[in-house]
PAPARO-663461 format. One record per atom (N, C-alpha, C): residue in three letters; x, y, z. Coordinates in steps of 0.001 Angstrom, whole numbers, padded with zeros to 6 digits, always signed. Each point is the difference from the previous one (the first is absolute). Layout:
<rs>
ALAXYZ ...
</rs>
This chain:
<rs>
UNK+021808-038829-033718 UNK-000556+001097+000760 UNK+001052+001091+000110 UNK-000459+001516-000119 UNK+001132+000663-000210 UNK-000096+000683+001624 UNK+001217+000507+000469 UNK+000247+000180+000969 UNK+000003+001805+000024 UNK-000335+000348+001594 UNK-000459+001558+000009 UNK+001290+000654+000310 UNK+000299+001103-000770 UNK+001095+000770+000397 UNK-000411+000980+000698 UNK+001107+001128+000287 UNK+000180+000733+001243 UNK-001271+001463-001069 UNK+000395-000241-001530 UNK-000914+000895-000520 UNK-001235-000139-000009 UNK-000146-001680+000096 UNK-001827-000332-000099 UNK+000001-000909+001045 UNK-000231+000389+001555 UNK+000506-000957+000876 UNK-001269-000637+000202 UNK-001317-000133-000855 UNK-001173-000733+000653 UNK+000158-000729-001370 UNK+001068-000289-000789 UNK-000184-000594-000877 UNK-000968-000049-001653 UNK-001351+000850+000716 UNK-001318-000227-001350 UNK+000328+001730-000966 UNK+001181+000654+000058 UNK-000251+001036-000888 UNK-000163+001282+000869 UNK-000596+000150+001530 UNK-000649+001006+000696 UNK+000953+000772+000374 UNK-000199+001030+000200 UNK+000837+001000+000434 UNK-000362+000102+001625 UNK+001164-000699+001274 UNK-000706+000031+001286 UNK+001024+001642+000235 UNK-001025+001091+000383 UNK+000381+001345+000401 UNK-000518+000142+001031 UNK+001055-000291+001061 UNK-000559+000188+001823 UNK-000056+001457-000393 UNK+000582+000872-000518 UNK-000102+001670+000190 UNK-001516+000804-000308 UNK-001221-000902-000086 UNK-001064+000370-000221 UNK-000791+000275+001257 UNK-001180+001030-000289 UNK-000187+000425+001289 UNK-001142-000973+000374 UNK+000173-000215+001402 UNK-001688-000975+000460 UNK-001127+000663-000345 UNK-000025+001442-000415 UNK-001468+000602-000099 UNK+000244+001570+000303 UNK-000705+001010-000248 UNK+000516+000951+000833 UNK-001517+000038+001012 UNK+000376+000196+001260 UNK-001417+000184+001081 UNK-000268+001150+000233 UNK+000207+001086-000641 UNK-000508+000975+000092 UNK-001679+000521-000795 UNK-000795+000245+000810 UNK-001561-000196+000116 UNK-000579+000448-001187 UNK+000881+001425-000304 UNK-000723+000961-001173 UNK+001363+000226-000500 UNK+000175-000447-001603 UNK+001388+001000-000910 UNK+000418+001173+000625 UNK+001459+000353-000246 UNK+001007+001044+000367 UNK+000075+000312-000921 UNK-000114+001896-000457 UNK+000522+000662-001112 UNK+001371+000907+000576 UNK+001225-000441-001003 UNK+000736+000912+000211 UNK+000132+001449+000121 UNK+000447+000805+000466 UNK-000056+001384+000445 UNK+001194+000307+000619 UNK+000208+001470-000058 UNK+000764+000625+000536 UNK-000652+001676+000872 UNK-000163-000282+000921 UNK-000831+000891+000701 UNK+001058+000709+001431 UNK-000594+001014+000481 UNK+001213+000460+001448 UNK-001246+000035+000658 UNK+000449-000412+001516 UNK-001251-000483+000895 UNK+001013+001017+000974 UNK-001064-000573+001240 UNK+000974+000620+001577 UNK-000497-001062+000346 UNK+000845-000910+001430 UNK-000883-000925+000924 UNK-000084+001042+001182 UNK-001193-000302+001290 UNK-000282+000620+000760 UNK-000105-000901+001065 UNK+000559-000004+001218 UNK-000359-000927+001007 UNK-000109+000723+001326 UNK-000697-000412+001189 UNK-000255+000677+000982 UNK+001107+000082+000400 UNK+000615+001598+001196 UNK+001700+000168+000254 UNK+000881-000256-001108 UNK-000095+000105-001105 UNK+000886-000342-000990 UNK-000180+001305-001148 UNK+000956+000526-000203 UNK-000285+001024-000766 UNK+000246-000904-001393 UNK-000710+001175-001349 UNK+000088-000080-001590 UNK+000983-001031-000397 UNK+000159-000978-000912 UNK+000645-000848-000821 UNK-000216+000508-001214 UNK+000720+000007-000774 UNK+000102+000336-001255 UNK+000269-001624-000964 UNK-000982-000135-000709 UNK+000188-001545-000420 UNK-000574+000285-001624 UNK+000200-001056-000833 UNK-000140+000018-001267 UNK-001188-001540-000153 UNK-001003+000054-000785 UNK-001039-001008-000280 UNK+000154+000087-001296 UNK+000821-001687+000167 UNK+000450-000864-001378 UNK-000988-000756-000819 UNK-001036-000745+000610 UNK-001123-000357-000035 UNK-001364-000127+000543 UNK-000742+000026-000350 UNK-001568+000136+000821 UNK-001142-000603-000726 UNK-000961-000322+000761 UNK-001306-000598-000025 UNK-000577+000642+000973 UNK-001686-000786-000380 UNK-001039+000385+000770 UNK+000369-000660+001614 UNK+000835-001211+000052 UNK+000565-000358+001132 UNK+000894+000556+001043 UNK+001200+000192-000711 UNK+001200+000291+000691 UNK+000680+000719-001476 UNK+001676+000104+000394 UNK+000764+000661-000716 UNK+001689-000947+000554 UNK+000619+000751-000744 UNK+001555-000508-000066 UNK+000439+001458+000251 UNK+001197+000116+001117 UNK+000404+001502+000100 UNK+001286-000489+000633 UNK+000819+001283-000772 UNK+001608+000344+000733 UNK-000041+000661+000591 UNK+000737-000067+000992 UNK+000681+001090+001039 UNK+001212-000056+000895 UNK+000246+000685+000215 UNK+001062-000335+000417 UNK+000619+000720+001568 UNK-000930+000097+000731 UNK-000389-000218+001406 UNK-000469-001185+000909 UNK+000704+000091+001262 UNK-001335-001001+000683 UNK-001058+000478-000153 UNK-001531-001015+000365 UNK-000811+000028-000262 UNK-001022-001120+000582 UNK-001267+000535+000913 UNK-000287-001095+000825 UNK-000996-001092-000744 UNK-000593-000363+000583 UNK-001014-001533-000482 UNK-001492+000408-000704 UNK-000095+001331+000784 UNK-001442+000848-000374 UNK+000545+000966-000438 UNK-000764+000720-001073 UNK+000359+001461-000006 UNK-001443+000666-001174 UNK+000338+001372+000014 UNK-001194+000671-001317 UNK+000887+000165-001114 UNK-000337-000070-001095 UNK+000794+000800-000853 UNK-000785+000780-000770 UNK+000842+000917-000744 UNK-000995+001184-000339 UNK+000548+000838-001199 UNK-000550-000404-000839 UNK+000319+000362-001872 UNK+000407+001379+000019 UNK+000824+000472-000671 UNK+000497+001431-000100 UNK-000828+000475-001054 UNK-000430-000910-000864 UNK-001102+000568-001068 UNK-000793+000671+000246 UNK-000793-000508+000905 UNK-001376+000043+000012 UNK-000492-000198+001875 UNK+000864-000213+000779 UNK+000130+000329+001343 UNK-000979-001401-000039 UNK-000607-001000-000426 UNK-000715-001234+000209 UNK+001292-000815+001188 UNK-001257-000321+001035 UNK+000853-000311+000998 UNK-000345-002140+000391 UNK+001028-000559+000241 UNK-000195-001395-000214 UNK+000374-000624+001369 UNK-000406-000574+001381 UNK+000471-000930+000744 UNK+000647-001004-000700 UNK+001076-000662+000596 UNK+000714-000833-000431 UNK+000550-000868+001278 UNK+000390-001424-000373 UNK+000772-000979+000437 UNK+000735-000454-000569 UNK+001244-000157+000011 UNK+001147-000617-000029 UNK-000147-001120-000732 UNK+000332-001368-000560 UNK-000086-001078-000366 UNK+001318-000229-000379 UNK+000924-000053-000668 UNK+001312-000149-000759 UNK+000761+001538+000093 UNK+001502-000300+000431 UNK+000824+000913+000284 UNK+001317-000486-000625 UNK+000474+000685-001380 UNK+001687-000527-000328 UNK+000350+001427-000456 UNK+001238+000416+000863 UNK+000469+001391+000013 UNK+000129+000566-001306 UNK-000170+001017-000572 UNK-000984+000984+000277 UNK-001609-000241-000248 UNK-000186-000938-000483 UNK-001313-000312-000101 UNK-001041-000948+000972 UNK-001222+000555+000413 UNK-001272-000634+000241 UNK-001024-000225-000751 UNK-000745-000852+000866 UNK-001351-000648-001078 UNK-000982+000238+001068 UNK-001314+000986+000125 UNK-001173+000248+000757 UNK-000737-000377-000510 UNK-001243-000171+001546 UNK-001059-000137-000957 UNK-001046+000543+000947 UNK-001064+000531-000836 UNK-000439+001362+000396 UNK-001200-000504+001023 UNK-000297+000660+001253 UNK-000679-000500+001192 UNK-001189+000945+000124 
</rs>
């Protein structure tokens, strides 16, 4: 019986890659983009933020302000305006999803 090394540690040939993702749970595909938004929050003046990715769901956006749990954001394109929540926060980037 041949014994499993550190390269084939289940022994049968398999490649075990913990670095794979469990799934992605996001509802509807993300298309990459590069877009300039503003966020808008009540008492909170203009944010100037950049939308890295988006769906019919949510989006992925930098910024690099605080920034609360709710907010609008609002396409410089085309002034299309989006409620948002918070979900994932790693500096400079968030992950919303649209309310």
């Amino acid at each position: 019986m041949e014994r499993a090394t550190s390269a084939d540690p289940l022994g049968d040939g398999a490649v075990d890659d913990r670095r794979k993702s469990v799934g992605d749970r996001r509802s509807s595909p993300r298309t990459k983009t590069l877009k300039g938004a503003q966020i808008f929050w009540p008492a909170g003046s203009a944010v100037k933020c950049i939308v890295r990715n988006l769906s019919e769901t949510g989006a992925k956006i930098e910024v690099h302000s605080p920034i609360p749990a709710t907010f609008d954001l609002v396409f410089d394109s085309d002034q299309t305006r989006k409620s948002c929540r918070v979900v994932w926060r790693k500096e400079p980037m968030m992950g919303v999803r649209f309310i």
